[in-house]
C-alpha positions in Angstrom: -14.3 6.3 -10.2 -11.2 7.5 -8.7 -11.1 6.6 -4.8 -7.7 8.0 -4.1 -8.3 11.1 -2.0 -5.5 13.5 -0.7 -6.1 11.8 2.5 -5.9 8.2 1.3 -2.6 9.8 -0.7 -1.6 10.6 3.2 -2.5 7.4 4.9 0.0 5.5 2.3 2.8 7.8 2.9 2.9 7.3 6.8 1.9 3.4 6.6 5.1 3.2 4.3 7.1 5.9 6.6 5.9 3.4 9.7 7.3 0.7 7.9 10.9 3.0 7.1 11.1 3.6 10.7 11.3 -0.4 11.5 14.1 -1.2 8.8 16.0 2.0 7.3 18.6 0.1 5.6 16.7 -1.0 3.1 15.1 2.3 2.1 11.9 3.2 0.1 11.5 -0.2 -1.5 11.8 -2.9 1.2 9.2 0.1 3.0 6.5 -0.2 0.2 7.4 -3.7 -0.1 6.8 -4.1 3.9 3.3 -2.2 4.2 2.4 -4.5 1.4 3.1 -7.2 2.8 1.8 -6.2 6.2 -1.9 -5.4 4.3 -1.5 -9.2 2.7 -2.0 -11.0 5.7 -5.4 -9.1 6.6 -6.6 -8.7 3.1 -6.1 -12.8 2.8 -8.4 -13.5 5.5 -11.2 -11.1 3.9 -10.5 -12.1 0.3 -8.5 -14.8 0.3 -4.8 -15.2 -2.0 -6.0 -15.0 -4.8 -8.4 -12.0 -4.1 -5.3 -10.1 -2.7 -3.3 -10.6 -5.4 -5.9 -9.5 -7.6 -6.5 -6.4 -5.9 -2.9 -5.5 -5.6 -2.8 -6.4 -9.7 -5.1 -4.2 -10.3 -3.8 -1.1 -7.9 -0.5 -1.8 -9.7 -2.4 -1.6 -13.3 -3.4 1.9 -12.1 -0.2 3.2 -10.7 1.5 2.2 -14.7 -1.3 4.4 -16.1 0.0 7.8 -13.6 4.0 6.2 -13.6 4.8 4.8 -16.7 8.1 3.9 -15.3 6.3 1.1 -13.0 6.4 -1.0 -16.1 8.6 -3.9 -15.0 7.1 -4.2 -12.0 4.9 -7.3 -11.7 2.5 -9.1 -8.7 4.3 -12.3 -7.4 1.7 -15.2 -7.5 2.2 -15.2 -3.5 1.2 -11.7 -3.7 4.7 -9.4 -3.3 6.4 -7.5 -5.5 8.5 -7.8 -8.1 11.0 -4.7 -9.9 10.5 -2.2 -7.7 13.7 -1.4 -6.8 14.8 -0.8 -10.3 11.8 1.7 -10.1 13.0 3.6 -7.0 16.2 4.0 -8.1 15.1 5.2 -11.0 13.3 8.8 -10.8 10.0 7.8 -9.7 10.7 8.1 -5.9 7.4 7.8 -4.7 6.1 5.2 -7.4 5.5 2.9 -4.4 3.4 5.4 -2.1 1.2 5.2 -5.2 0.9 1.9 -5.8 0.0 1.7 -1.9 -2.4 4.9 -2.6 -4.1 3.3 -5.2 -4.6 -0.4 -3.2 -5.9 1.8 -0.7 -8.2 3.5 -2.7 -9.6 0.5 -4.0 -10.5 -0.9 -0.7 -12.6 2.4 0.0 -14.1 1.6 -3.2 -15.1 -2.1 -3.1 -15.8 -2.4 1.2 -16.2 1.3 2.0 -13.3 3.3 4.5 -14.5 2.0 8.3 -13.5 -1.6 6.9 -10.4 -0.6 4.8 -9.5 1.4 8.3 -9.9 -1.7 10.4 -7.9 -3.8 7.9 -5.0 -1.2 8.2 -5.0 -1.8 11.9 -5.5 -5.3 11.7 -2.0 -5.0 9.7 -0.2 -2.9 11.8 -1.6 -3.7 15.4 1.8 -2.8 16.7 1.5 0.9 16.0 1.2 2.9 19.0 -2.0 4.1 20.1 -0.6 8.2 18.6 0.0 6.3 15.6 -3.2 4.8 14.7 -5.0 8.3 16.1 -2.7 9.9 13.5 -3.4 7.3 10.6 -7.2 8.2 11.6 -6.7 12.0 11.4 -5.3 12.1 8.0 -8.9 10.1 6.7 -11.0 12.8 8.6 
């Protein structure tokens, strides 16, 4: 069952373009890196470590299947990344918006979109209020 909609697709580009916005100098991998981090700390209170990293595992298993490329790339056991940037320097530009697409997705799947929605702004609670009306529109 693929859970990964054109809007979830959306929703993980702007949470990674929110996080571009707070540190440019770092570019599209310390972004993905950032919104996955920011989801950890919500996602560890619902599901604990060891359930985030398993979740992000398994999002990362499915982004390899689409971007071969993501190969190297492992889960950390404290959850983050690992190889990314070899990946985004690489030609897979946007291997990180689907690797956020696909942890994303697999929220909807396993506690439904309201909750997955309330995690995302449990993660970013500084985002303006037009932010998190914009993060909404894209999911309706």
């Amino acid at each position: 069952m693929n859970t990964t909609t054109p809007a979830i697709k959306a929703l993980a580009r702007r949470l990674i373009a929110f996080e571009a916005t707070r540190n440019q100098s770092d570019g599209p991998v310390g972004a993905t890196s950032r919104a996955c981090d920011a989801l950890r700390g919500p996602l560890a209170k619902f599901v604990g470590a060891t359930g985030f990293c398993s979740l992000l595992s398994r999002a990362l298993a499915i982004a390899k299947a689409q971007i071969p490329s993501l190969g190297s790339v492992q889960v950390r056991p404290d959850g983050s990344l690992e190889g990314l940037e070899g990946v985004e320097q690489n030609q897979d530009a946007d291997a990180g918006a689907v690797v956020v697409t696909q942890l994303l997705g697999l929220l909807v799947m396993f506690i439904g979109e309201p909750l997955m929605i309330r995690l995302v702004q449990d993660a970013w609670p500084d985002a303006t209020e037009a932010e998190t009306d914009r993060m909404r529109e894209v999911l309706s």
